[in-house]
N, CA and C atoms of all chains as a GROMACS GRO file, in nm:
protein
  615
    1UNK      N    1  12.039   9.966  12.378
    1UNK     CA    2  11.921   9.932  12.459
    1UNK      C    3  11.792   9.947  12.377
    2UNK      N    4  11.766  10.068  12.305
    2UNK     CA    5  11.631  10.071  12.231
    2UNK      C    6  11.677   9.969  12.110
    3UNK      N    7  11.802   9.968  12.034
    3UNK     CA    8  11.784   9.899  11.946
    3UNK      C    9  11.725   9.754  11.976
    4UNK      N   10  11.769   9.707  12.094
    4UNK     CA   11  11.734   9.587  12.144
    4UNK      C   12  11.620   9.546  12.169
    5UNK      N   13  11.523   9.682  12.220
    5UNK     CA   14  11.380   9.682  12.250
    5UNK      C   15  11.288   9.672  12.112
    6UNK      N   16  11.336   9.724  11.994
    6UNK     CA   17  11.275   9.701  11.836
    6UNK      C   18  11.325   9.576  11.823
    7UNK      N   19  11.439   9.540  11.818
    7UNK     CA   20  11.428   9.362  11.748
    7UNK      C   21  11.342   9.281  11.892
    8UNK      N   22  11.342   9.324  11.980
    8UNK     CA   23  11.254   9.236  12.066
    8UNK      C   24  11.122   9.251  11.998
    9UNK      N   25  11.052   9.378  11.994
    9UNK     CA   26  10.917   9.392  12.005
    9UNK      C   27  10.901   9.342  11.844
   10UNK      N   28  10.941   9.308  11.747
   10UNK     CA   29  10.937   9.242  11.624
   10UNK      C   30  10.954   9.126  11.644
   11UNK      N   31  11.064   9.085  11.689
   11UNK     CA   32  11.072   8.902  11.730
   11UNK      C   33  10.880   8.877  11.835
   12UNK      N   34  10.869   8.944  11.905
   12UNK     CA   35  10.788   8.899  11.949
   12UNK      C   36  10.659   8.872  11.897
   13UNK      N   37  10.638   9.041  11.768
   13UNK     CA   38  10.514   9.021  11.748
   13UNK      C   39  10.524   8.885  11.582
   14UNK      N   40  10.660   8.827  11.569
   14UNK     CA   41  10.649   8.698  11.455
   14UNK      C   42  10.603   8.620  11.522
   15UNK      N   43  10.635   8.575  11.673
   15UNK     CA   44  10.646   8.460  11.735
   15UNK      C   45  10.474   8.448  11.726
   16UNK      N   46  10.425   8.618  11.762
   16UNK     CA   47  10.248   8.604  11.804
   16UNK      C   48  10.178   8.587  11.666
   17UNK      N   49  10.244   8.556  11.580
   17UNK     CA   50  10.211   8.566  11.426
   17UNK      C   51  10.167   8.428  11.416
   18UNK      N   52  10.282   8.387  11.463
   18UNK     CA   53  10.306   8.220  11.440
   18UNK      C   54  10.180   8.167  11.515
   19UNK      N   55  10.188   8.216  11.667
   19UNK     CA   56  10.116   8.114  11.720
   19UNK      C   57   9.985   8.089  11.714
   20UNK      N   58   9.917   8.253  11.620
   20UNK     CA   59   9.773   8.260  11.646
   20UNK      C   60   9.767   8.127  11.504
   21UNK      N   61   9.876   8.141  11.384
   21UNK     CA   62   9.854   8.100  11.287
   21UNK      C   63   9.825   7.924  11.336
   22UNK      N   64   9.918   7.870  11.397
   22UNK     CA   65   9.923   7.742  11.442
   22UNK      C   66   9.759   7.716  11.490
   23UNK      N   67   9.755   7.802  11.633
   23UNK     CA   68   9.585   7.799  11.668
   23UNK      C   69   9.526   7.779  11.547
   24UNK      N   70   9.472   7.807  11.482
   24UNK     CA   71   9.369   7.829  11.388
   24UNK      C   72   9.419   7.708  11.299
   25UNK      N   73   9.523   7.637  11.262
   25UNK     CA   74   9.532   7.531  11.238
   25UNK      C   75   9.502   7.397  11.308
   26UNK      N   76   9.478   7.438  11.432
   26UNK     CA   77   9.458   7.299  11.512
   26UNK      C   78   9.348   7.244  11.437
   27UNK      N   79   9.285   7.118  11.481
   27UNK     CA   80   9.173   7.064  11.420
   27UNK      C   81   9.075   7.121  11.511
   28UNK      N   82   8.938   7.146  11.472
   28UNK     CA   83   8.808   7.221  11.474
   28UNK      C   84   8.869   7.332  11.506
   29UNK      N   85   8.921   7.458  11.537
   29UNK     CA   86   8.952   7.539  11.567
   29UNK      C   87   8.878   7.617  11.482
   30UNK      N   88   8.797   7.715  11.589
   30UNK     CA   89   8.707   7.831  11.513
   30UNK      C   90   8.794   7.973  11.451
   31UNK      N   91   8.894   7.989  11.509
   31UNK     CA   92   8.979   8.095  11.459
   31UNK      C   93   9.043   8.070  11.297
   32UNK      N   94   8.980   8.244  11.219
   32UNK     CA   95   9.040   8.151  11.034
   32UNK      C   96   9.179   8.177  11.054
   33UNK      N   97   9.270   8.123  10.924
   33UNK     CA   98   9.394   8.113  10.912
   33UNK      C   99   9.385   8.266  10.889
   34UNK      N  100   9.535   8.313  10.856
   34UNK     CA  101   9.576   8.461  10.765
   34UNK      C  102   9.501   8.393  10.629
   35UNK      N  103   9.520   8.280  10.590
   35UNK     CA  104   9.476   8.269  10.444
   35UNK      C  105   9.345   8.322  10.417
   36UNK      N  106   9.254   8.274  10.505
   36UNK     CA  107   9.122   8.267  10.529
   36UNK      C  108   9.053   8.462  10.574
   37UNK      N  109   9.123   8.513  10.626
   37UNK     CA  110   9.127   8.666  10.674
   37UNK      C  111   9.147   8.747  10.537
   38UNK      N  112   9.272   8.689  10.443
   38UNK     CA  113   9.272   8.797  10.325
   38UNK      C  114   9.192   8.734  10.270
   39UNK      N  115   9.141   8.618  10.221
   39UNK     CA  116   9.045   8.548  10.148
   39UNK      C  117   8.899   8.691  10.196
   40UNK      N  118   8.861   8.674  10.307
   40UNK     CA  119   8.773   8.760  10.323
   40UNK      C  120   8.745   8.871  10.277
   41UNK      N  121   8.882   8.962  10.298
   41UNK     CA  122   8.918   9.096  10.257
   41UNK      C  123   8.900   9.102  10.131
   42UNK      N  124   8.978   9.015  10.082
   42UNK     CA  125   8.934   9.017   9.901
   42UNK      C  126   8.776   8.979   9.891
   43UNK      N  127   8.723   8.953   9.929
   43UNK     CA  128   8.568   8.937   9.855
   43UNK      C  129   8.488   9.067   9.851
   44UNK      N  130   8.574   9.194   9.932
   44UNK     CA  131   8.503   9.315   9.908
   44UNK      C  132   8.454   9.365   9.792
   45UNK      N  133   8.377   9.403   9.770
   45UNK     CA  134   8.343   9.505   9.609
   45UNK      C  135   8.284   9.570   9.653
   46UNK      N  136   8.330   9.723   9.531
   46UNK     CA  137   8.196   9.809   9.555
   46UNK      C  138   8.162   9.803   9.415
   47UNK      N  139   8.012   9.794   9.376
   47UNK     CA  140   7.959   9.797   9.267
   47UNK      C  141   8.037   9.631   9.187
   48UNK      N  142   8.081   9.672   9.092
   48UNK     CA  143   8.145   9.548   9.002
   48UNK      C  144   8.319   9.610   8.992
   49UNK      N  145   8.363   9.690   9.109
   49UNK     CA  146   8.514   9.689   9.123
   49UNK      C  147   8.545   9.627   9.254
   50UNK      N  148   8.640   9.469   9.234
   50UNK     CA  149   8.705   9.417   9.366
   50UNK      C  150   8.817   9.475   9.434
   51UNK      N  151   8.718   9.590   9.468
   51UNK     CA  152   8.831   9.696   9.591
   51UNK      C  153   8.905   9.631   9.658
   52UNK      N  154   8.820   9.525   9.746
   52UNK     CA  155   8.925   9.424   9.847
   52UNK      C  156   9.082   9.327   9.813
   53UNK      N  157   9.014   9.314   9.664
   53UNK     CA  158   9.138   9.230   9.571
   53UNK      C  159   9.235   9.343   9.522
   54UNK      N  160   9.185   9.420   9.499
   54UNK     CA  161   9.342   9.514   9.444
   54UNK      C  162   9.388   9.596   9.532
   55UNK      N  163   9.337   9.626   9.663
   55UNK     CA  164   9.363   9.663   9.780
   55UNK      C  165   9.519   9.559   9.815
   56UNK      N  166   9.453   9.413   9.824
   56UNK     CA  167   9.546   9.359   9.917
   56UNK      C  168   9.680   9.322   9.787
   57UNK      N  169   9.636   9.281   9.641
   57UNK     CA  170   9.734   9.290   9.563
   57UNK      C  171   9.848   9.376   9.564
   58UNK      N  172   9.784   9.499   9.575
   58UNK     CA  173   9.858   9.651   9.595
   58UNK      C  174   9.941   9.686   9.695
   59UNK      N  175   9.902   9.645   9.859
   59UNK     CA  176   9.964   9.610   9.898
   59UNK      C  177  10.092   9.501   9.901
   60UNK      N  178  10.061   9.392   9.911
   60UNK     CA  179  10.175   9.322   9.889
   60UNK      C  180  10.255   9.346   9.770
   61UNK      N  181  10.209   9.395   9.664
   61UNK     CA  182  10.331   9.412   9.544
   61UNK      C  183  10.386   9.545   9.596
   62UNK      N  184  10.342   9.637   9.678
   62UNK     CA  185  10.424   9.755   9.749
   62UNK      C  186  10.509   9.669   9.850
   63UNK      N  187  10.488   9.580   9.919
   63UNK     CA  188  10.579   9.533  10.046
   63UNK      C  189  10.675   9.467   9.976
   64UNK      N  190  10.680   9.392   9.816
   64UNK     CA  191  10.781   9.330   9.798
   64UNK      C  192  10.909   9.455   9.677
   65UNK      N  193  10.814   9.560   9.643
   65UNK     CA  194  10.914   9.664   9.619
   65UNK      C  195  10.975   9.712   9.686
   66UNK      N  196  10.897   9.698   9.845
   66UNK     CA  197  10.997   9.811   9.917
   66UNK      C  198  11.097   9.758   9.996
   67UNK      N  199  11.076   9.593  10.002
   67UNK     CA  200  11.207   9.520  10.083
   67UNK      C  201  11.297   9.476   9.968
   68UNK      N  202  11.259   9.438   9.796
   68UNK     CA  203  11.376   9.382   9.718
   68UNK      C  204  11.410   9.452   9.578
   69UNK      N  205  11.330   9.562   9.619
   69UNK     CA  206  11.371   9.627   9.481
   69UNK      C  207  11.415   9.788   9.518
   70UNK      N  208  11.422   9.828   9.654
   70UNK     CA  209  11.490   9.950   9.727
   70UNK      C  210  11.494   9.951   9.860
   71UNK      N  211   7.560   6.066   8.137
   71UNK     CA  212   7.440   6.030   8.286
   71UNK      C  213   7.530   6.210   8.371
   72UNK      N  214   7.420   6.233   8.406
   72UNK     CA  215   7.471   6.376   8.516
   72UNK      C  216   7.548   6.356   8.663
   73UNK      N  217   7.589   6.385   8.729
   73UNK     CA  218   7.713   6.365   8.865
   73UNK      C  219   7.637   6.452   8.937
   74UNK      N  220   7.606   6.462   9.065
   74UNK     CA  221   7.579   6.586   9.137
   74UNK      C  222   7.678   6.675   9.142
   75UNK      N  223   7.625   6.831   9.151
   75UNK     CA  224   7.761   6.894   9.128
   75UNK      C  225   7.804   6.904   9.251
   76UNK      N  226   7.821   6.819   9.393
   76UNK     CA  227   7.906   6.845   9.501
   76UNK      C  228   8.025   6.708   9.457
   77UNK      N  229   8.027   6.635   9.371
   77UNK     CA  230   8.104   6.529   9.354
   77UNK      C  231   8.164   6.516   9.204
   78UNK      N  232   8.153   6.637   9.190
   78UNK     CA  233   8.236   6.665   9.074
   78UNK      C  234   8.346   6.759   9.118
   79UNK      N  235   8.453   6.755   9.052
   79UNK     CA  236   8.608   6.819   9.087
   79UNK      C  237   8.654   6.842   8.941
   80UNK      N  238   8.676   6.992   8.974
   80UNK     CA  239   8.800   6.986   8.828
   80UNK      C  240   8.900   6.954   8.827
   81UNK      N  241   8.916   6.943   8.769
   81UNK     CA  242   9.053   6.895   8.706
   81UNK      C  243   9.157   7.035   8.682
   82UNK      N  244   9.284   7.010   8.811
   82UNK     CA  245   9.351   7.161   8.793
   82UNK      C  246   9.454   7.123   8.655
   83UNK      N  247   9.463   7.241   8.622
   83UNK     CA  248   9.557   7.300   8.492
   83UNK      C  249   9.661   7.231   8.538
   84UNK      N  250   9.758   7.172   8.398
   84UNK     CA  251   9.916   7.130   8.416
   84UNK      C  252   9.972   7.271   8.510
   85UNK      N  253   9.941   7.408   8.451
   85UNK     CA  254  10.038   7.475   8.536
   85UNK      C  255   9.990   7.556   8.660
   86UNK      N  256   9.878   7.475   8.708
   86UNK     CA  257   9.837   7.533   8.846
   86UNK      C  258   9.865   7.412   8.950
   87UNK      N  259   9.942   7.317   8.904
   87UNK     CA  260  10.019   7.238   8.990
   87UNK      C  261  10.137   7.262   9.041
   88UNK      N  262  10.172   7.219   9.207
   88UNK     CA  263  10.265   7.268   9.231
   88UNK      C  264  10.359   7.187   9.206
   89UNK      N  265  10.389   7.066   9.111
   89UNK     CA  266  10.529   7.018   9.070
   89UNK      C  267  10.516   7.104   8.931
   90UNK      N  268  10.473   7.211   8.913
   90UNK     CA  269  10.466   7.328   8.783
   90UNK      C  270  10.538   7.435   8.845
   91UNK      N  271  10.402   7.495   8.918
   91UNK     CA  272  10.424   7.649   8.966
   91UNK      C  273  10.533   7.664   9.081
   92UNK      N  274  10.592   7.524   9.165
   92UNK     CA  275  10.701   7.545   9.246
   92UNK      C  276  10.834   7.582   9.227
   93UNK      N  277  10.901   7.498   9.099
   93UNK     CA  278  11.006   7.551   9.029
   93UNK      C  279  10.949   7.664   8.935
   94UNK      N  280  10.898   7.710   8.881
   94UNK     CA  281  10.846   7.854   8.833
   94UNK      C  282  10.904   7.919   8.957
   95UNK      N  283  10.841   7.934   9.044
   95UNK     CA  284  10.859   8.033   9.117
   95UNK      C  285  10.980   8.076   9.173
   96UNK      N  286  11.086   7.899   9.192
   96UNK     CA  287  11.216   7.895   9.220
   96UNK      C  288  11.310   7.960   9.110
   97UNK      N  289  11.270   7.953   9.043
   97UNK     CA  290  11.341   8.017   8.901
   97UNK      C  291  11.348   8.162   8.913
   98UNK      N  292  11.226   8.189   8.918
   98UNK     CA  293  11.192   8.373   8.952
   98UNK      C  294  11.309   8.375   9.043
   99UNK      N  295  11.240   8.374   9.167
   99UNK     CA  296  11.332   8.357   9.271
   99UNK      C  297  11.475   8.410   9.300
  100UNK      N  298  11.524   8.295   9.185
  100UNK     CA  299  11.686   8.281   9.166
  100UNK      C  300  11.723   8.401   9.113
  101UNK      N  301  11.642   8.471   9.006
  101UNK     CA  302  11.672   8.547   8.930
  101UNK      C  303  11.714   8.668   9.027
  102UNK      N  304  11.557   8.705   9.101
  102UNK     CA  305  11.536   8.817   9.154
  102UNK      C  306  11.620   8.846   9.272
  103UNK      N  307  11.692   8.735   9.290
  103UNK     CA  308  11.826   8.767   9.430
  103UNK      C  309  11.916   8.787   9.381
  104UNK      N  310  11.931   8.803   9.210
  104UNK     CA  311  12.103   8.839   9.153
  104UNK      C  312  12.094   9.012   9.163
  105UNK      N  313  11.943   9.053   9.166
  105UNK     CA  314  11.925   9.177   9.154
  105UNK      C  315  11.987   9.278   9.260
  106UNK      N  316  12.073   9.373   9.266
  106UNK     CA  317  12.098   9.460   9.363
  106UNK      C  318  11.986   9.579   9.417
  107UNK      N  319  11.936   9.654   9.506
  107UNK     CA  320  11.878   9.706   9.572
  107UNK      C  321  11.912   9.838   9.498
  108UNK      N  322  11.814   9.899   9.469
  108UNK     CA  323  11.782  10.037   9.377
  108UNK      C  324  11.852  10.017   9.267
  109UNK      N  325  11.833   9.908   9.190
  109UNK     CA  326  11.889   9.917   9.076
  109UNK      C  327  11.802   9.911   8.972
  110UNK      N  328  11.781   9.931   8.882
  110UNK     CA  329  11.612   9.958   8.763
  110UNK      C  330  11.600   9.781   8.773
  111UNK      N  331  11.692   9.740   8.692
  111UNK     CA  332  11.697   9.596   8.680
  111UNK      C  333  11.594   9.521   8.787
  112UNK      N  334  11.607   9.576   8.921
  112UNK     CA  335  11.529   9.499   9.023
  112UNK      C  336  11.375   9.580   9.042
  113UNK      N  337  11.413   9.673   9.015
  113UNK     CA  338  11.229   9.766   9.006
  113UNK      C  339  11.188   9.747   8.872
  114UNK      N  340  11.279   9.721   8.752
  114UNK     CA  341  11.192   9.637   8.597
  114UNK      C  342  11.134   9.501   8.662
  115UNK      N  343  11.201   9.444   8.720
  115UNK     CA  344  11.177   9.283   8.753
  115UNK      C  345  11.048   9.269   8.853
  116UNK      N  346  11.063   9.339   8.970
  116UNK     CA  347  10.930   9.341   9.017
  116UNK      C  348  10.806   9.384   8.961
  117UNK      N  349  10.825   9.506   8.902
  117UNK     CA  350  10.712   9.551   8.815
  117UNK      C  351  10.664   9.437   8.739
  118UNK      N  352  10.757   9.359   8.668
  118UNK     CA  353  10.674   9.259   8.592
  118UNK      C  354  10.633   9.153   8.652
  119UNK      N  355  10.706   9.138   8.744
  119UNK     CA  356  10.632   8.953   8.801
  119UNK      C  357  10.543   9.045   8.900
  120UNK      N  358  10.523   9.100   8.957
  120UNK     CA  359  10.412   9.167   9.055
  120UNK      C  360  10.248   9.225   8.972
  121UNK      N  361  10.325   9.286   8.872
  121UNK     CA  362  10.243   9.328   8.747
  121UNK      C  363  10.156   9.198   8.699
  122UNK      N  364  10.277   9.100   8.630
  122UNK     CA  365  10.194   9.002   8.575
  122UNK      C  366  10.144   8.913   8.697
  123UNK      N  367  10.110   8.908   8.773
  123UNK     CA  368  10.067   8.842   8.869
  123UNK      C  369   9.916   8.884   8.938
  124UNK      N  370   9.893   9.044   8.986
  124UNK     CA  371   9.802   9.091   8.986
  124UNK      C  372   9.732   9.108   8.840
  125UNK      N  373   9.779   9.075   8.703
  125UNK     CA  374   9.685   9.056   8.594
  125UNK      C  375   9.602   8.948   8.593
  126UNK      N  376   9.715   8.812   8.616
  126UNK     CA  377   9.608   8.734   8.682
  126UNK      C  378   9.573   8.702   8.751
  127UNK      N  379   9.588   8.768   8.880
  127UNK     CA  380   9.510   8.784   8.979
  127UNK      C  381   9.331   8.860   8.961
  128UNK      N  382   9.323   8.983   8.875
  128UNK     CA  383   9.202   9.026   8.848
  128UNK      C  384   9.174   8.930   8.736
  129UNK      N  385   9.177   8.876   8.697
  129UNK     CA  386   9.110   8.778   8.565
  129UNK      C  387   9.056   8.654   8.667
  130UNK      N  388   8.939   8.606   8.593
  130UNK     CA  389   8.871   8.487   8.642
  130UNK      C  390   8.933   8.354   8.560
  131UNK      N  391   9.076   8.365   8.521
  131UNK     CA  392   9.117   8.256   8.488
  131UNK      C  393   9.166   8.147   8.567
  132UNK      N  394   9.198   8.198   8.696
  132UNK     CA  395   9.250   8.075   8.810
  132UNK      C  396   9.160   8.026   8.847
  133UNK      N  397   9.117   7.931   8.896
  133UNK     CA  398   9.039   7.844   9.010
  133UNK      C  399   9.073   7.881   9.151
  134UNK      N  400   8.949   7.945   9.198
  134UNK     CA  401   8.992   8.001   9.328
  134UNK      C  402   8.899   7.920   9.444
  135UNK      N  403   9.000   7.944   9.543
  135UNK     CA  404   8.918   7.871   9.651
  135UNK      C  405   8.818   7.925   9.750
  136UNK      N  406   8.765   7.823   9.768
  136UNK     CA  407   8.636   7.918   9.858
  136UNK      C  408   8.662   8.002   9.971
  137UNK      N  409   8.590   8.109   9.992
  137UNK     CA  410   8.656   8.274  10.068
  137UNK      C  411   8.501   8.243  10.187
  138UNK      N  412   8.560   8.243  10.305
  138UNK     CA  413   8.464   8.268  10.411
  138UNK      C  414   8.350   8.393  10.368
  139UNK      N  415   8.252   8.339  10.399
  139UNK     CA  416   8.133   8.435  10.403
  139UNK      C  417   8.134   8.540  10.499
  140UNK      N  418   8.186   8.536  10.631
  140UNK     CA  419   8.194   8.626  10.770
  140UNK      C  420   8.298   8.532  10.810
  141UNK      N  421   8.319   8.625  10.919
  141UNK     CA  422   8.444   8.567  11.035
  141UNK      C  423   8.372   8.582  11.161
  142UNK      N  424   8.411   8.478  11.244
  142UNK     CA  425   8.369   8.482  11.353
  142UNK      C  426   8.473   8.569  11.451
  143UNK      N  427   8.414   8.604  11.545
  143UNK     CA  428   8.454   8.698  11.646
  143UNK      C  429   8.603   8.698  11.723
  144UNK      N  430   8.610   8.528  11.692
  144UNK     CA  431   8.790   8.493  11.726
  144UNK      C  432   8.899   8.538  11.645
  145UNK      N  433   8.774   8.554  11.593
  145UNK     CA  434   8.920   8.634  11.444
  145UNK      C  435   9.009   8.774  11.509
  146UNK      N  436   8.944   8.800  11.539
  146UNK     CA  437   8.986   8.944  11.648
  146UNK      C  438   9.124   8.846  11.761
  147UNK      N  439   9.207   8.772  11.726
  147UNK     CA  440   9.292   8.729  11.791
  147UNK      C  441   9.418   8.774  11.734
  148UNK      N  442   9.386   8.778  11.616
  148UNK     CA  443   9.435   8.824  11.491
  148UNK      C  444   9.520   8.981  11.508
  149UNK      N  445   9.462   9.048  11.564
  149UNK     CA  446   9.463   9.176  11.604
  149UNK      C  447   9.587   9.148  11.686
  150UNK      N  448   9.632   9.065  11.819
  150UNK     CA  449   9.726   9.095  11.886
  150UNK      C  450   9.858   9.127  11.826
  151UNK      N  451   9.876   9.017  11.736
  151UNK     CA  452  10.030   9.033  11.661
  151UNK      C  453  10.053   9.159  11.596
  152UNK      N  454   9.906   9.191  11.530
  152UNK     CA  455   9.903   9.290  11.414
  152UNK      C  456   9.901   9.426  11.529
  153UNK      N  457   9.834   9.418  11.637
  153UNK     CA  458   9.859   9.558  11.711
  153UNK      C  459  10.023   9.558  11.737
  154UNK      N  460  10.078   9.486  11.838
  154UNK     CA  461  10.207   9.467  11.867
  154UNK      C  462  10.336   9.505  11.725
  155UNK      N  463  10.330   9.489  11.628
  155UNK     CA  464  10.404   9.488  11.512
  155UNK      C  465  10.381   9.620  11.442
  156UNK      N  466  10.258   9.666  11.485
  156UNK     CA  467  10.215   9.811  11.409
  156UNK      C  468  10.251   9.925  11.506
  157UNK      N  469  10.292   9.891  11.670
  157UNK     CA  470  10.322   9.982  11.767
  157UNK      C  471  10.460   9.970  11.744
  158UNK      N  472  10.550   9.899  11.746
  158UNK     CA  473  10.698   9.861  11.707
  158UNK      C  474  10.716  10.015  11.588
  159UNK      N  475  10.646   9.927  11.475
  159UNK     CA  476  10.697   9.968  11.342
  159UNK      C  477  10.652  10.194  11.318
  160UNK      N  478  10.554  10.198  11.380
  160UNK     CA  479  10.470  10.278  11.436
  160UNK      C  480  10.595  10.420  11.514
  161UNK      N  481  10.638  10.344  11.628
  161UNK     CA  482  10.726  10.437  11.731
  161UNK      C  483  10.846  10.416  11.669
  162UNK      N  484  10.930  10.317  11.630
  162UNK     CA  485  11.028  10.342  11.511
  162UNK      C  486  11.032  10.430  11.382
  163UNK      N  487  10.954  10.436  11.322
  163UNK     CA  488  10.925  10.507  11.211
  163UNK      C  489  10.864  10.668  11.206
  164UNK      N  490  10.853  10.711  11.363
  164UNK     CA  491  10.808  10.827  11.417
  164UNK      C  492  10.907  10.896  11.440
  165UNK      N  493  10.983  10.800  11.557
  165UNK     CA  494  11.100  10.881  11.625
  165UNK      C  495  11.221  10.856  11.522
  166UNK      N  496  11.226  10.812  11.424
  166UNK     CA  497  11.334  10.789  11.292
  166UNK      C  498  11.476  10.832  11.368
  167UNK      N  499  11.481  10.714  11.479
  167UNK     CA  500  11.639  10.736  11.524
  167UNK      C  501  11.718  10.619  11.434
  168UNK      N  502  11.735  10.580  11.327
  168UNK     CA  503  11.805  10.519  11.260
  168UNK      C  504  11.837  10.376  11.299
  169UNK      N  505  12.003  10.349  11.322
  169UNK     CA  506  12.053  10.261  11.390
  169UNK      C  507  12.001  10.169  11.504
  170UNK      N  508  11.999  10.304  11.617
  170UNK     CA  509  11.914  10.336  11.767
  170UNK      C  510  11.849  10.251  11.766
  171UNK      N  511  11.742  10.287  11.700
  171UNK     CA  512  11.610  10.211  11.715
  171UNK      C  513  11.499  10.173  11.555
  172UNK      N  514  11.555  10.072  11.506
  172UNK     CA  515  11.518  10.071  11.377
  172UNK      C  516  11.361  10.008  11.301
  173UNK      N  517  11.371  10.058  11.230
  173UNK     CA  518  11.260   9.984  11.180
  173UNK      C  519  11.263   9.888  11.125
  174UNK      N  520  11.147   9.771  11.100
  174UNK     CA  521  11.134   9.658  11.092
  174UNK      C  522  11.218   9.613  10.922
  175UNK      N  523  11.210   9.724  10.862
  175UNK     CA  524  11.282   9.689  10.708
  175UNK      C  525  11.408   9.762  10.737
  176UNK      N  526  11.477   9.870  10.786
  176UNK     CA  527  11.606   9.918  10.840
  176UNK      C  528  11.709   9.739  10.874
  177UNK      N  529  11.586   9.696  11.008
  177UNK     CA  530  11.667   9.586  11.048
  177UNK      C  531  11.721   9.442  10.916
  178UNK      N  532  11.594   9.427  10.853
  178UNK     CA  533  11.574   9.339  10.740
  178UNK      C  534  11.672   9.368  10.603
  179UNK      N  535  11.707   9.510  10.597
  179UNK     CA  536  11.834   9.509  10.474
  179UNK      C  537  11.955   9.494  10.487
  180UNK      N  538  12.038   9.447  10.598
  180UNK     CA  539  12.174   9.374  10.588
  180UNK      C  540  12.154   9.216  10.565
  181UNK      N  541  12.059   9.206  10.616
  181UNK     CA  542  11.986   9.037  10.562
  181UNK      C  543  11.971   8.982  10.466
  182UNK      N  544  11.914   9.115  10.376
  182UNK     CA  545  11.872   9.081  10.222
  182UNK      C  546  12.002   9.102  10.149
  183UNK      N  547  12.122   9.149  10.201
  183UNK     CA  548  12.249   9.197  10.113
  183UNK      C  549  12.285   9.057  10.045
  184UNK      N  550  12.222   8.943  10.129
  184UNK     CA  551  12.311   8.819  10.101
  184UNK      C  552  12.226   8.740   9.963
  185UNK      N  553  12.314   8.729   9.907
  185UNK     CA  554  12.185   8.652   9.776
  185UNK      C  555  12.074   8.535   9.785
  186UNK      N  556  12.185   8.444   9.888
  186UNK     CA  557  12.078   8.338   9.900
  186UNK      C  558  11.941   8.379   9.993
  187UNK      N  559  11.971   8.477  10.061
  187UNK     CA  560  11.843   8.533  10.191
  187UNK      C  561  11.790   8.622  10.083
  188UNK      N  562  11.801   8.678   9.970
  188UNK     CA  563  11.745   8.760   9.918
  188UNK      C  564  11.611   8.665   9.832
  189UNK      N  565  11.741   8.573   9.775
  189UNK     CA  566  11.618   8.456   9.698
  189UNK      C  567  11.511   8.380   9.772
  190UNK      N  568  11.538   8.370   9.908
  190UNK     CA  569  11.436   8.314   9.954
  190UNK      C  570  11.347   8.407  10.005
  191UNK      N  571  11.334   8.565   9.992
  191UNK     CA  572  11.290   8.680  10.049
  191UNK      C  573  11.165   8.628   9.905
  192UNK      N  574  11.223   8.623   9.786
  192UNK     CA  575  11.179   8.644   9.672
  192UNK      C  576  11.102   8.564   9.683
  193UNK      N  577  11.106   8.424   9.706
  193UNK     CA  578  11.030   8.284   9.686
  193UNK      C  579  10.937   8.279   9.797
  194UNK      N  580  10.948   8.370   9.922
  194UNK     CA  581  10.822   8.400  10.035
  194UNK      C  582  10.746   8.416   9.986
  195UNK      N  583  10.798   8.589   9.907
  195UNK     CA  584  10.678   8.700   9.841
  195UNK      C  585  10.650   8.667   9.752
  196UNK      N  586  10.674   8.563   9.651
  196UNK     CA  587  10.568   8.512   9.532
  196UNK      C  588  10.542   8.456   9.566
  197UNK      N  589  10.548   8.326   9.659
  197UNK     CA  590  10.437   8.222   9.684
  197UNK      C  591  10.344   8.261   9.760
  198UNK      N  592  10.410   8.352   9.829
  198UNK     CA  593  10.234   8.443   9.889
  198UNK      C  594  10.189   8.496   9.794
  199UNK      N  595  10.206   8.559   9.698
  199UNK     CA  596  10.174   8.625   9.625
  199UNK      C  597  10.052   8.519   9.496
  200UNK      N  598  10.115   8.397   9.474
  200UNK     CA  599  10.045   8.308   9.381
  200UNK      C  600   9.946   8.284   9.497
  201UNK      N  601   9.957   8.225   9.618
  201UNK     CA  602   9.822   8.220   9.694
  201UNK      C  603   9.715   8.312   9.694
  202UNK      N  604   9.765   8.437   9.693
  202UNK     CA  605   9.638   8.544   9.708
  202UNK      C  606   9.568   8.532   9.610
  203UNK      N  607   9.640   8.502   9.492
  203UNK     CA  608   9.574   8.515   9.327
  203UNK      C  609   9.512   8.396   9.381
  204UNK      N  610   9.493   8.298   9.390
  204UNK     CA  611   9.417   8.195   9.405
  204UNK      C  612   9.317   8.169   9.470
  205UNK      N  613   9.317   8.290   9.558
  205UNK     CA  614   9.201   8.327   9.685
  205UNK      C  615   9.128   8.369   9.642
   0.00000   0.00000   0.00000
């Protein structure tokens, strides 16, 4: 039963992944893509270090160690 | 004679094309799904394509595309999936009942056991990965 309630509440929150992503693809649609959201994030700096860029680099090269390399 | 510069375009690199960088990446790819799970071989391999990737990712050698100045307030829609997926992963990863009730990568590693789901795990996370560099 709980296991069922985690693959639900994950299936659900891809599906809400998907759909905001689609939204924001429609034509004029004011909502940005995910592309457009880390695009943002990365333009952070403090001083002349792009915190925002090695933030989100760092991240994702941690998410792809921790699903294909353990 | 001068062009205005809104009607001028560069000209992308042979290898920032994607009949270049697509099989590149398929290649990686292939490689990185022969790899078994905690094996050095697969933590040497990421280290380097993740490594060399965030190298050029901090270098101003790519052509990057233009990054929103602000976000507008809809952006906060954004938030639903990301709340929903972080309460999941959140109360799974708290109450660490295993099997029971697993977490979102618990569920995801009998998936990845298979090579071909592993290679395309691989070919997700670098082509996201070449996008960000490009951002």
């Amino acid at each position: 039963m709980m296991r069922a309630l985690a693959i639900g509440g994950f299936a659900v929150s891809i599906v809400l992944f998907a759909v905001v992503e689609w939204a924001a693809r429609r034509e004029g649609s004011g909502i940005p893509s995910l592309a457009d959201i880390c695009a943002f994030v990365m333009r952070y700096e403090v001083g002349p270090v792009p915190v925002g860029r090695i933030g989100l680099f760092g991240f994702w090269w941690w998410l792809g160690w921790h699903f294909l390399a353990r | 004679m001068d062009h205005p510069r809104e009607l001028t375009v560069e000209a992308p690199r042979a290898w920032d094309r994607p009949v270049v960088s697509v099989p590149v990446l398929i290649c990686l790819s292939l490689v990185g799904g022969q790899l078994p799970s905690f094996s050095t071989a697969a933590n040497l391999y990421i280290l380097t394509t993740g490594g060399g990737l965030i190298w050029v990712g901090l270098n101003n050698r790519v052509p990057r595309r233009p990054a929103p100045r602000r976000l507008p307030s809809v952006a906060l829609w954004w938030l639903v999936p990301v709340t929903v997926f972080g309460v999941f992963e959140g109360a799974t990863f708290v109450m660490a009942a295993g099997d029971d009730f697993p977490t979102f990568s618990r569920l995801a590693d009998p998936l990845l056991e298979d090579n071909l789901a592993r290679s395309a795990a691989w070919f997700a996370w670098l082509s996201a990965f070449w996008g960000l560099v490009r951002r």
